[in-house]
C-alpha positions, 0 to 999 in steps of 0.5 A: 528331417520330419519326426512325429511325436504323438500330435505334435510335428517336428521338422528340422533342417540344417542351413549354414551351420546352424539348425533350425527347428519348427514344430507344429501339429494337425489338432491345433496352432503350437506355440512355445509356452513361455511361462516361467512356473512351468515346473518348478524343477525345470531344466535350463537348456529345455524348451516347452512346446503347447498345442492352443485349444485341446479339449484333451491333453495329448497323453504323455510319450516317454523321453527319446533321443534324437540325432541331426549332424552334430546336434542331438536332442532328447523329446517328450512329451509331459502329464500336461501334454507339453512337448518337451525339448532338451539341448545341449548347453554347448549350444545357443538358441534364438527363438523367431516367427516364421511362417506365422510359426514359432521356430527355433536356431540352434548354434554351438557356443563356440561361434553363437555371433557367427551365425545368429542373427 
């Protein structure tokens, strides 16, 4: 499945009872932001995502939910022009490269070992 969220691309696809999750852009690389002092209120189970080299911040798009199969997730867009992704906390993430892209599994708690690696 492919979703378009402002400028940023979501593609997601479900292999062996995980989901995996990438996200891209035409205006530039993304990347996972992995700054701790992103907000000093942020949520646990969200995950950052940042376009490098933007003269203009993407302007912000209100929170939306989103249904895979068993898994859900709510997107937006922040003031800052981070993409924001909140999951469940019944899940477990690992994050990789593929591609030369930043891409995200998704588990549910209950068998994380089984089909993370």
């Amino acid at each position: 499945m492919k979703i378009n969220f402002g400028p940023y691309n979501i593609r997601t696809h479900e292999l062996d009872n995980k989901l995996i999750l990438q996200v891209t852009s035409d205006a530039g690389k993304t990347h996972i932001k992995e700054d701790d002092n992103i907000y000093p209120y942020d949520f646990p189970n969200g995950i950052h995502f940042k376009i490098k080299g933007l003269d203009e911040s993407p302007d912000p798009k209100d929170l939306k939910r989103y249904r895979f199969g068993d898994y859900s997730f709510i997107l937006g867009i922040n003031n800052s022009g981070l993409l924001s992704l909140f999951y469940s906390k019944k899940l477990t993430v690992k994050k990789k490269l593929i591609n030369k892209i930043d891409t995200l599994t998704f588990a549910f708690l209950s068998e994380p070992n089984k089909y993370i690696r």
